[in-house]
DONUMI-535758 format. One record per residue: residue number from 1; x negated, y, z of N, C-alpha, C in turn; residue in three letters. Coordinates in steps of 0.001 Angstrom, whole numbers, always signed. Example, Ala and Ser with C-alpha at 12.3 -4.5 7.8 and 13.67 -1.06 7.14 Angstrom:
% residues 2
1/-13190/-5690/+7800/-12300/-4500/+7800/-13200/-3300/+7800/ALA
2/-12850/-2250/+7080/-13670/-1060/+7140/-12900/+30/+7870/SER
END
This chain:
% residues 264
1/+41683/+13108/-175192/+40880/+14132/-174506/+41724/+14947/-173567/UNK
2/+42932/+15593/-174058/+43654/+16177/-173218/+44652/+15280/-172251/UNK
3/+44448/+14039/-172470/+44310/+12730/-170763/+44148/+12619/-169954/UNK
4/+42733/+12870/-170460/+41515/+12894/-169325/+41617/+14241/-168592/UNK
5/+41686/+15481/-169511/+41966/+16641/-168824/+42699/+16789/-168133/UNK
6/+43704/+16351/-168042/+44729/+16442/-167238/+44837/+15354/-165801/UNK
7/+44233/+14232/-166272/+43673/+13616/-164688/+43244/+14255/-163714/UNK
8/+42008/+14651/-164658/+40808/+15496/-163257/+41551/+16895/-163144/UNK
9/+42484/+17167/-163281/+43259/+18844/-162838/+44444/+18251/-161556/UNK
10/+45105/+16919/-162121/+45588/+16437/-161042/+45208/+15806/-159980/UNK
11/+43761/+15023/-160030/+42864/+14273/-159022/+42330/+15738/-158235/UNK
12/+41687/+16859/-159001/+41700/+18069/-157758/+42793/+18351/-157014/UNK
13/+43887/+18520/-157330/+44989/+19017/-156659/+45132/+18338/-155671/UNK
14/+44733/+16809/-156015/+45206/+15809/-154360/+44253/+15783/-153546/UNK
15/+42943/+15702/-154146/+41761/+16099/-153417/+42007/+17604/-151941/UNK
16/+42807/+18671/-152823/+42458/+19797/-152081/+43583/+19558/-151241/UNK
17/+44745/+19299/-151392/+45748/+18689/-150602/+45527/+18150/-149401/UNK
18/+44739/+16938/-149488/+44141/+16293/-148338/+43313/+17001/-147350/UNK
19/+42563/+17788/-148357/+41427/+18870/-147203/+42492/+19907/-146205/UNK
20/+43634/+20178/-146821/+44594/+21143/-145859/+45165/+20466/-144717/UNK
21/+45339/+19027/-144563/+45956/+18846/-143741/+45166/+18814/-142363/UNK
22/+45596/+18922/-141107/+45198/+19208/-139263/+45040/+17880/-139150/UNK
23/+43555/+17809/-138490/+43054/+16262/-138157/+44141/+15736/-137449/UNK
24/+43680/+14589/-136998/+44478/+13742/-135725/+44419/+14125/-134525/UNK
25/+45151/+14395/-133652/+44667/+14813/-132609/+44232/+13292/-131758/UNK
26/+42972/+13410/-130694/+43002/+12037/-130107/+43205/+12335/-128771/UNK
27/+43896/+10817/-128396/+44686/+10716/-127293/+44158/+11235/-126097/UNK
28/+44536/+12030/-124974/+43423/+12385/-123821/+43862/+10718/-122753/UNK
29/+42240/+11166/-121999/+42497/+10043/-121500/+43272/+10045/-120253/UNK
30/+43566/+8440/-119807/+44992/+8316/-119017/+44441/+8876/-117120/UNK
31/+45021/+9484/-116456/+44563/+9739/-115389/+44738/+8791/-114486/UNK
32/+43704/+8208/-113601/+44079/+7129/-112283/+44365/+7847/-111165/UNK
33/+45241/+7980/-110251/+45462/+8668/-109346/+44103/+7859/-108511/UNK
34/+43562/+7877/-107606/+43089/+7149/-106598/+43770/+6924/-105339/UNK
35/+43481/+5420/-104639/+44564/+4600/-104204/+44159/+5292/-102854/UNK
36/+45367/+5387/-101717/+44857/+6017/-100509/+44385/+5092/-99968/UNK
37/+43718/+5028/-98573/+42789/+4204/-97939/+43166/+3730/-97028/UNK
38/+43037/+2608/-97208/+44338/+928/-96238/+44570/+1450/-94922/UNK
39/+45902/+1151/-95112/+46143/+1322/-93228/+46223/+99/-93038/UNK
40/+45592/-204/-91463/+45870/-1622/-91084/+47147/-1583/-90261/UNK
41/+48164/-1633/-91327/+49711/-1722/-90137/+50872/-1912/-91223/UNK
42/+51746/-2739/-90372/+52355/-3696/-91077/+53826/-3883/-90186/UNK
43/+54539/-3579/-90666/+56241/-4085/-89690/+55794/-2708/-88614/UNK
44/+55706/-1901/-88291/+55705/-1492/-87416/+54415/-1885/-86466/UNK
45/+53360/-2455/-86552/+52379/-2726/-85920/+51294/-2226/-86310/UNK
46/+50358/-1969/-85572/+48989/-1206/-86113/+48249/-2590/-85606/UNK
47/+47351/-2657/-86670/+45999/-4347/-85940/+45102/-3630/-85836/UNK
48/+44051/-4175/-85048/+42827/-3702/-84989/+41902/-4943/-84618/UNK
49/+40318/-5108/-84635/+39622/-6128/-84091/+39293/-5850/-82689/UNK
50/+39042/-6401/-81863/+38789/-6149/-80430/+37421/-7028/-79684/UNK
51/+37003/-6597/-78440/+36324/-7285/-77784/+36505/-7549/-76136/UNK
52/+35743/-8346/-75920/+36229/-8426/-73638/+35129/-8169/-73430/UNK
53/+35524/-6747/-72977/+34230/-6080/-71460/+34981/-6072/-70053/UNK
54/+34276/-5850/-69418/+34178/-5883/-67869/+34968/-4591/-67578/UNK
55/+36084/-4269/-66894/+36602/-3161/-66415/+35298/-2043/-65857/UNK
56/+34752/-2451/-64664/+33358/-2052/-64554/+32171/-2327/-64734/UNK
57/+31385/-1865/-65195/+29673/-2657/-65254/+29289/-1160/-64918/UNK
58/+27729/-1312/-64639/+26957/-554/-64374/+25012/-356/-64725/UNK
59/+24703/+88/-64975/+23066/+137/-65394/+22267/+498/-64698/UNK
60/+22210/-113/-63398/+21353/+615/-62043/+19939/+610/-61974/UNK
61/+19638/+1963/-61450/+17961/+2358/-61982/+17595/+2891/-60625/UNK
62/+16274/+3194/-60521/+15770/+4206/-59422/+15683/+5837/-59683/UNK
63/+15935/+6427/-58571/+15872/+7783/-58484/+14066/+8190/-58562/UNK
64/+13168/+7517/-58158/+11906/+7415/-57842/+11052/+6764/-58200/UNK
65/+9706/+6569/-58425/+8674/+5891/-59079/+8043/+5000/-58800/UNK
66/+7712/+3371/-58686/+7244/+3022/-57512/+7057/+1421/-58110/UNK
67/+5981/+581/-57600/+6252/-748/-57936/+7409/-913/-57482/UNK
68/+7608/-2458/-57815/+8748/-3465/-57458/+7888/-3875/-56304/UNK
69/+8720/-4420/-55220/+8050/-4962/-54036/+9032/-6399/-54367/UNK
70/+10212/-6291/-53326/+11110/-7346/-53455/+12208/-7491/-54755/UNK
71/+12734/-8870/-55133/+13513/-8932/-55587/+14725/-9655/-54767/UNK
72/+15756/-9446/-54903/+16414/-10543/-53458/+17591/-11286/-54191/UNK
73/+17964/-11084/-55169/+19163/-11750/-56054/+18551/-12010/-57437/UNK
74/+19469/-12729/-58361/+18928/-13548/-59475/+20006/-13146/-60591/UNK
75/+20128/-13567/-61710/+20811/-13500/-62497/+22291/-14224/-62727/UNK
76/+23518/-13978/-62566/+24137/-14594/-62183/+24787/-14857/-60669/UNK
77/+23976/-14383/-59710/+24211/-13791/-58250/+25626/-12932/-58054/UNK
78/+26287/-13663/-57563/+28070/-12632/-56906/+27525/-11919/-55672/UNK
79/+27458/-10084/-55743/+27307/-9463/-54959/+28044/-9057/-54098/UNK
80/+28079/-7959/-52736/+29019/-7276/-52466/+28561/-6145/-52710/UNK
81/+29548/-5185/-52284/+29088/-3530/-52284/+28125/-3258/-50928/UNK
82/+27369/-2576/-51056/+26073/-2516/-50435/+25054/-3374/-49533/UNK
83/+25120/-4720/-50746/+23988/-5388/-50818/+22784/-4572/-51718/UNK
84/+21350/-5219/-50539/+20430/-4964/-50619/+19663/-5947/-51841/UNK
85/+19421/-5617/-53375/+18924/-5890/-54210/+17685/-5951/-54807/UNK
86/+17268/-4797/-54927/+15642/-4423/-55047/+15321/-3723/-54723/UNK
87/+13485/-3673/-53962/+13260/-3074/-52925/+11467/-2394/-53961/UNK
88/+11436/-1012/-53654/+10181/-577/-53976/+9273/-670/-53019/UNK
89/+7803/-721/-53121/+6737/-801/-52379/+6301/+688/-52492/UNK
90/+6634/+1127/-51114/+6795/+2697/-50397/+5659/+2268/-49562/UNK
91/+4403/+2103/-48963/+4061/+2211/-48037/+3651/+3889/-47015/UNK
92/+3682/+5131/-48077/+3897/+6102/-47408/+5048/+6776/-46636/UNK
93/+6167/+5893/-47543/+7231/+6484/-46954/+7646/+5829/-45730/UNK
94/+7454/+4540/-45695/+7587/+3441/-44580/+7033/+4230/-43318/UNK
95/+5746/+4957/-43201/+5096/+5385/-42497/+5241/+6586/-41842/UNK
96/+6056/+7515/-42395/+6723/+8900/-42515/+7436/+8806/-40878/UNK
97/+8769/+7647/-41220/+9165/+7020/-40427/+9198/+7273/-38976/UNK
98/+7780/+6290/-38503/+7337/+6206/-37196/+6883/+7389/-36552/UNK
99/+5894/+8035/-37551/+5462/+9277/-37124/+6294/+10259/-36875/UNK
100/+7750/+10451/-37667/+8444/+11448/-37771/+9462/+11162/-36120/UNK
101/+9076/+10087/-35622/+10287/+9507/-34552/+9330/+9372/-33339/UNK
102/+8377/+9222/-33690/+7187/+10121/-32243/+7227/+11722/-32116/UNK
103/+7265/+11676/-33076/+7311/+13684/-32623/+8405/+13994/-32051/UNK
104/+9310/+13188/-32519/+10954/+13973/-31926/+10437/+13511/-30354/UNK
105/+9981/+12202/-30016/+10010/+11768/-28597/+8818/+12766/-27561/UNK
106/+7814/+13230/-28582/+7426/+14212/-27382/+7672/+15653/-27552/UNK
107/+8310/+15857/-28351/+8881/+17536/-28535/+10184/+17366/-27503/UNK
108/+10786/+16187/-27597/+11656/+16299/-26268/+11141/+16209/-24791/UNK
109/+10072/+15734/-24445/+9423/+15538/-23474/+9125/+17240/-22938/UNK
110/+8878/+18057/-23996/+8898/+19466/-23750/+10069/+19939/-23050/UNK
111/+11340/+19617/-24215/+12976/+20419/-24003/+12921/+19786/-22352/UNK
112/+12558/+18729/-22314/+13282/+17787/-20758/+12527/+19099/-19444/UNK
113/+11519/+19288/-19821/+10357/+20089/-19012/+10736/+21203/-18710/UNK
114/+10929/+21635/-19654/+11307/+23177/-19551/+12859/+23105/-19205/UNK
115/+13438/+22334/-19232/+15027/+22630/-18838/+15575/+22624/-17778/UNK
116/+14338/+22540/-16656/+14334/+23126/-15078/+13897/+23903/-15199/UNK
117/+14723/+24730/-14304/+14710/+26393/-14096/+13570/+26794/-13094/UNK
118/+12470/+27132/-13036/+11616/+27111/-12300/+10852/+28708/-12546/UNK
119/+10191/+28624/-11930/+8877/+30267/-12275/+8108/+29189/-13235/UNK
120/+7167/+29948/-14001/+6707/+29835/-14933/+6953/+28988/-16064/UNK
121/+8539/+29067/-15887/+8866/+28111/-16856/+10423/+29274/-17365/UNK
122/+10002/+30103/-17890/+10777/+31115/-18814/+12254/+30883/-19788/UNK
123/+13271/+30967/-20231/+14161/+29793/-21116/+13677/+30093/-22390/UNK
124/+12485/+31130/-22631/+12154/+31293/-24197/+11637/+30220/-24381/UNK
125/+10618/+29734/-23638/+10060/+28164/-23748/+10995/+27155/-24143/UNK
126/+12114/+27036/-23184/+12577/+25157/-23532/+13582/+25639/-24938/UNK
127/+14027/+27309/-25496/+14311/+27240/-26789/+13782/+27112/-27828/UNK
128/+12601/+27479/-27760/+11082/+26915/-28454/+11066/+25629/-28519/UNK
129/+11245/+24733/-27660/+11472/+23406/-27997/+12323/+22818/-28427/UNK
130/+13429/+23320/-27897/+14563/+22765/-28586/+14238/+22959/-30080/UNK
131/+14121/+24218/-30623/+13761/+24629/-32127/+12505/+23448/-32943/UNK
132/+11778/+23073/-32070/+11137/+22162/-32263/+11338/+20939/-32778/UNK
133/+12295/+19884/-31780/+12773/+18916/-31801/+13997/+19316/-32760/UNK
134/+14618/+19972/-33487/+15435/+20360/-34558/+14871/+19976/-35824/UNK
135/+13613/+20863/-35865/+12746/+20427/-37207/+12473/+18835/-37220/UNK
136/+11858/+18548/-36269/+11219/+17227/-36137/+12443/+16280/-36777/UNK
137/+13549/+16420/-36487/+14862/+15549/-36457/+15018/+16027/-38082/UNK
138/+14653/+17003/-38579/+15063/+17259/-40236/+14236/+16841/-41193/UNK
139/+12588/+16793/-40519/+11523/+15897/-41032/+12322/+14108/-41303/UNK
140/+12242/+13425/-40075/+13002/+11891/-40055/+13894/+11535/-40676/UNK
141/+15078/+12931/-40627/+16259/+12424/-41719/+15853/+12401/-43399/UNK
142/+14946/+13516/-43493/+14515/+13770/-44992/+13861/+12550/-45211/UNK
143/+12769/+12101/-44653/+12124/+10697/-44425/+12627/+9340/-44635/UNK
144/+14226/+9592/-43761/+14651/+8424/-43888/+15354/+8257/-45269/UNK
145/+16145/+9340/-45465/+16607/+9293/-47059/+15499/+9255/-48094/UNK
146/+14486/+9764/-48068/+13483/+8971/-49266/+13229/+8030/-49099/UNK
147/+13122/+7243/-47895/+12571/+5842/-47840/+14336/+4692/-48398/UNK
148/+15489/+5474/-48209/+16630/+4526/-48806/+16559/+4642/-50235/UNK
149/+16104/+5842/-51198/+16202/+5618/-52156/+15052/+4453/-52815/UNK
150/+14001/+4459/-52241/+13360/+2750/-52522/+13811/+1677/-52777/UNK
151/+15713/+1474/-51768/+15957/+602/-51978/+17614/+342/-52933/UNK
152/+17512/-248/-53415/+18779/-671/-54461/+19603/-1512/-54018/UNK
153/+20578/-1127/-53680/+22172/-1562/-52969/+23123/-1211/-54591/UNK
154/+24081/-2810/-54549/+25175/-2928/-55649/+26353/-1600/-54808/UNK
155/+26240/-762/-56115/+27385/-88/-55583/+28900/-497/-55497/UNK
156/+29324/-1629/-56348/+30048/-2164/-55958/+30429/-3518/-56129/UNK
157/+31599/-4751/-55469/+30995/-6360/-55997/+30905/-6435/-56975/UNK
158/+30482/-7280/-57613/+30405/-7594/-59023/+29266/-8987/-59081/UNK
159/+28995/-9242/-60304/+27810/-10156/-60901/+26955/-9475/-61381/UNK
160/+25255/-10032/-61063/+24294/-9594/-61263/+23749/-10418/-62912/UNK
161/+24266/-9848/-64059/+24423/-9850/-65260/+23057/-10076/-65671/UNK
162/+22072/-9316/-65375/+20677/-9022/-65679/+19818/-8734/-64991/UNK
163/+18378/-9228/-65057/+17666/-8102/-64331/+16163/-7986/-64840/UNK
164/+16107/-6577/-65036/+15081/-5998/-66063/+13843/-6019/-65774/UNK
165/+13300/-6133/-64422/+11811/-5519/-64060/+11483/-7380/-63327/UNK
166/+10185/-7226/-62800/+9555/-8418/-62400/+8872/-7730/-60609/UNK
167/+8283/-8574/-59793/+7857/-8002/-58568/+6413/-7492/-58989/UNK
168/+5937/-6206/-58340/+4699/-5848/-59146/+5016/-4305/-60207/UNK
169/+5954/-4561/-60939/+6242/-4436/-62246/+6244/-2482/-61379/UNK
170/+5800/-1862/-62584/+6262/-195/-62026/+6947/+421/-62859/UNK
171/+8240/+857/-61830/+9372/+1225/-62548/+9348/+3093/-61917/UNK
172/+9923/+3329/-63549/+9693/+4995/-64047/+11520/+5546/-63004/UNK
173/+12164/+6507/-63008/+13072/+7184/-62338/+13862/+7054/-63486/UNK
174/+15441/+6439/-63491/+16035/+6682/-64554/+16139/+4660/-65534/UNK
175/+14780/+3972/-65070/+14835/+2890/-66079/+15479/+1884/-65515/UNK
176/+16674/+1311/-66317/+17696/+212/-66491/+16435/-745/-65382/UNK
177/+17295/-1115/-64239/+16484/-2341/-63526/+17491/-3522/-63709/UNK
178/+19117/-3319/-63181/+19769/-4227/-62814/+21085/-3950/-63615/UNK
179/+21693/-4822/-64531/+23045/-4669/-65077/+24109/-5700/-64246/UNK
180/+24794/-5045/-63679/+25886/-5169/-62855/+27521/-5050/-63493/UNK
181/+27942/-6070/-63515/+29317/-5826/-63729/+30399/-7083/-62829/UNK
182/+31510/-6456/-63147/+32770/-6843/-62220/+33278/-7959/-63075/UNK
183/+32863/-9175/-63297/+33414/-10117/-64164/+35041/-10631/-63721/UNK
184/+35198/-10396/-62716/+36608/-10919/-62478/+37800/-10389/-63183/UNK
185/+37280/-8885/-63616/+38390/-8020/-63886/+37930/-7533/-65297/UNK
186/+38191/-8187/-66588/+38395/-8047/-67672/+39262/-7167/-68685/UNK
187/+38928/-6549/-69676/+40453/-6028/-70867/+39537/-6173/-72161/UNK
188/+40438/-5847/-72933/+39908/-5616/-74383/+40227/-4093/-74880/UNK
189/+38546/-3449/-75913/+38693/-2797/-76177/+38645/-3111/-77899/UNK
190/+39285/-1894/-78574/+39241/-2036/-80395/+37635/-1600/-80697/UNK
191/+37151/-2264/-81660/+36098/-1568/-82497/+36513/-1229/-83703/UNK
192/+37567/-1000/-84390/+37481/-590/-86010/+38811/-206/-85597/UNK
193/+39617/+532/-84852/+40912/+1269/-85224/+40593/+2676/-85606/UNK
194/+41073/+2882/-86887/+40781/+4123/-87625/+41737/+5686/-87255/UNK
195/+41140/+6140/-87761/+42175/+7441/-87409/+42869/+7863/-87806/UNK
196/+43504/+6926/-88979/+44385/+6944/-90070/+45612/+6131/-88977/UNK
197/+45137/+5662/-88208/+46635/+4387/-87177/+46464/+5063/-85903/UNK
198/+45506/+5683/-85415/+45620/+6305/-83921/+46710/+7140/-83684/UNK
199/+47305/+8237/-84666/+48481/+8701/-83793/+49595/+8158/-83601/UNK
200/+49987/+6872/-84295/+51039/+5877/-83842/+50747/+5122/-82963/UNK
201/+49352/+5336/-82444/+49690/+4644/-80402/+49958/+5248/-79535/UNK
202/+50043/+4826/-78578/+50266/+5612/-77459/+50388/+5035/-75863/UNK
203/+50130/+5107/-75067/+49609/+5063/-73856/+51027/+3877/-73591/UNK
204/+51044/+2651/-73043/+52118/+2258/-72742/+52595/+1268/-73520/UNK
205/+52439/+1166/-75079/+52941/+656/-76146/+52498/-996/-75816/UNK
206/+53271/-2122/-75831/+53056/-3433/-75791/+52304/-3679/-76967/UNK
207/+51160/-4845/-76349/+50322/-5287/-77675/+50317/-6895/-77605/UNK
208/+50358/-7083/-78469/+49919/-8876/-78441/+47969/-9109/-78723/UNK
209/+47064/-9843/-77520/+46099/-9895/-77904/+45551/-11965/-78574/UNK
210/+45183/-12007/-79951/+44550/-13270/-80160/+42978/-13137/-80179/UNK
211/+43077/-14145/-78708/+42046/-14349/-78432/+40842/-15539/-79256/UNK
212/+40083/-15238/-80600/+39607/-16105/-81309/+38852/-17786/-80796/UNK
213/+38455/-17621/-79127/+37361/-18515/-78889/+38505/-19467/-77795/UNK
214/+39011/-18870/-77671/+41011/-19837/-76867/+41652/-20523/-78089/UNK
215/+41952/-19838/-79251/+43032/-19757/-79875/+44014/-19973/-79375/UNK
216/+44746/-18780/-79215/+46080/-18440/-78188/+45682/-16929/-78503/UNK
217/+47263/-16225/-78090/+47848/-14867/-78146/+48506/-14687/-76384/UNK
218/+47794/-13544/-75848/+48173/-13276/-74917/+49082/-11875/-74792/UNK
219/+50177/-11420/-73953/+50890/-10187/-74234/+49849/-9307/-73465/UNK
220/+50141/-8033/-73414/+49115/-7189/-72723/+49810/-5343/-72963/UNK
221/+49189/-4593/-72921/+49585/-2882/-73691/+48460/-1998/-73265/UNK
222/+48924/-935/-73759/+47389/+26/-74156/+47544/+597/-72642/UNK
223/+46360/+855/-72178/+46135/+1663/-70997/+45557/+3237/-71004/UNK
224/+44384/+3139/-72381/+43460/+3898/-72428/+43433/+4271/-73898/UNK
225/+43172/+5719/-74185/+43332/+5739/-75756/+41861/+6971/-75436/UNK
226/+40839/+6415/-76226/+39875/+7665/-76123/+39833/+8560/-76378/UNK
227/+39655/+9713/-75899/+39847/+11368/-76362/+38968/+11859/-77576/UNK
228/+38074/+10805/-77671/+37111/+11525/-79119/+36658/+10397/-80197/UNK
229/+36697/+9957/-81086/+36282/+9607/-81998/+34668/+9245/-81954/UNK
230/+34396/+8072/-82692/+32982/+7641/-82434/+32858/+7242/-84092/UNK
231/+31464/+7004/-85030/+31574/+6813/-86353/+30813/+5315/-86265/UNK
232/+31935/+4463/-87156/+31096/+3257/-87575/+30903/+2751/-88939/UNK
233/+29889/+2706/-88861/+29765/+2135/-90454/+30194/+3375/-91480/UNK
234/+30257/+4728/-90784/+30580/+5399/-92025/+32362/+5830/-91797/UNK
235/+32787/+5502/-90898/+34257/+5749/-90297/+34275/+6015/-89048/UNK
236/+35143/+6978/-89410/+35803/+7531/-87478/+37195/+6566/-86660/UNK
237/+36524/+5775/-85949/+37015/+5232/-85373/+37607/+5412/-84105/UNK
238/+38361/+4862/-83133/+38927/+5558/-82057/+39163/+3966/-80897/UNK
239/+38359/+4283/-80080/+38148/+2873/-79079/+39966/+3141/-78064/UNK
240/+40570/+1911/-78319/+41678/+1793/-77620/+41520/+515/-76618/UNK
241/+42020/+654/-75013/+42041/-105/-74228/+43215/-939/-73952/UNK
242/+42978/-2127/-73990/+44201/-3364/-73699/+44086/-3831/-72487/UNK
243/+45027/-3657/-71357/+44872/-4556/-70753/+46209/-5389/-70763/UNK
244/+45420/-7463/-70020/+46293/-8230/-70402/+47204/-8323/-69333/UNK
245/+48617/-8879/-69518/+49432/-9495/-68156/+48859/-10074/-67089/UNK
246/+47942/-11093/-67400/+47728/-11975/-66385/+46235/-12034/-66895/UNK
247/+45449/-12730/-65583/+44044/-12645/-65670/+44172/-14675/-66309/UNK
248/+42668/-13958/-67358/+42725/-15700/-67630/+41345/-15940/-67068/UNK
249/+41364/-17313/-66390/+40133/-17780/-66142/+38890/-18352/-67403/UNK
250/+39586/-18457/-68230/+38420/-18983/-68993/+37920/-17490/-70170/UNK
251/+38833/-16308/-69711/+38013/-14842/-70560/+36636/-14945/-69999/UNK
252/+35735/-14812/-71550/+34638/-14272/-71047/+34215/-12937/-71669/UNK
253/+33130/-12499/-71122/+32584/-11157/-72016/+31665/-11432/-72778/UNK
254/+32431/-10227/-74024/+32029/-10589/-75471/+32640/-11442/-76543/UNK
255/+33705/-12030/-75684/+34728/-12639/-77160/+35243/-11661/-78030/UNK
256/+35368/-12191/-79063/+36064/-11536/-80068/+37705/-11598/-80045/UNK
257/+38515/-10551/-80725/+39834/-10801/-80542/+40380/-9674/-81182/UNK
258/+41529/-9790/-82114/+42207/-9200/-83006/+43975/-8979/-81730/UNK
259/+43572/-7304/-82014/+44800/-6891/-81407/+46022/-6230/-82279/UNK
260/+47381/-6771/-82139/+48313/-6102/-82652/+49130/-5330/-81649/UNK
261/+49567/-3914/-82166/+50025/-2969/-80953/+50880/-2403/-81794/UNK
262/+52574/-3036/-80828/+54027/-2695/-81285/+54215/-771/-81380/UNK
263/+54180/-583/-82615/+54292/+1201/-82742/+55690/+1506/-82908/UNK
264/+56456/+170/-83155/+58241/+741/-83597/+58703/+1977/-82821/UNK
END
């Protein structure tokens, strides 16, 4: 009996023992730093993807409202600078014209009259005419400049890329008629150089361009670095200009092409 008593006096003691001791502490968890966000650059080079546009193009529209009358070139057409392209159907303004270039001819018929010195022929008169034939001459010129904006002259050579409207067709002030660009004279610009690699370019820096639809690498360097940032896909990107050494005949616009640009 006093066995047993003495078990259960020692089985409490270990019992209460155990209750005193400080849990476990558990482990905190491990921290991931997060990884910074890829630069595309490597040896001293920044890459970027690229494309071939036209040094110049243009989106030529009318100042004025008006059917299409003529069309005089096609798609694909090599222009010069102030060729006559498309022509609006003005018949009021056409008309302005004639009338405005008869008046000058008998308001001078006045100045001629009065500009012998005679009796009843006063010099307030032939300045009255003269003042006359002034206006008349500011009517014709105003006349004649609305009747040029009717017509659409390439502002400068190039290829006639596109063309938007049909004869008939009525075009609003402002709407895309004719896309014009200078195909002879080509570069490449970046679409995805980030702003994480833009301040290691710089105006001057040699680039190597691979051209995907050649396969070949041409030398070239930056000309143009844009002053503002544009967002793609969710990134601020920064459009950089390549131009190459030598012109290739078989660049066209719209190839694709991966540029590397020496930052050492």
């Amino acid at each position: 009996m006093k066995t047993n008593r003495g078990f259960l006096v020692l089985l409490t003691i270990v019992v209460i023992a155990g209750c005193g001791q400080a849990p476990a502490e558990t482990p905190a968890p491990a921290v991931t730093e997060a990884a910074p966000p890829e630069i595309k650059s490597i040896s001293g080079q920044v890459i970027a993807s690229g494309e071939v546009v036209p040094v110049l193009t243009s989106e030529l529209s009318f100042s004025i409202a008006g059917p299409v009358k003529d069309i005089t070139v096609k798609a694909g057409d090599v222009v010069k600078a102030g060729q006559p392209l498309v022509s609006l159907d003005m018949p009021a303004l056409e008309g302005a014209i004639p009338q405005a270039e008869a008046s000058i001819r008998g308001l001078q018929a006045d100045v001629n009259y009065y500009s012998v010195s005679r009796k009843y022929k006063p010099p307030e008169r032939r300045e009255l005419a003269e003042a006359r034939v002034a206006e008349a001459q500011a009517v014709l010129a105003s006349a004649q400049a609305s009747l040029a904006q009717a017509t659409m002259q390439a502002p400068f050579d190039g290829t006639i890329v596109s063309i938007e409207v049909q004869p008939g067709e009525m075009v609003q002030p402002g709407q895309v008629v004719i896309l014009l660009a200078n195909l002879e004279n080509l570069q490449i610009e970046t679409t995805d150089l980030s702003e994480l690699n833009i301040a290691q370019v710089r105006v001057g820096q040699d680039a190597t361009v691979y051209i995907e639809a050649l396969d070949q690498e041409f030398p070239g360097s930056v000309t143009q670095i844009a002053p503002r940032a544009t967002e793609k896909s969710g990134d601020l990107v920064f459009m950089v200009t390549i131009t190459l050494d030598k012109t290739l005949p078989d660049l066209r616009w719209g190839m694709s092409t991966e540029v590397n640009i020496d930052v050492k």
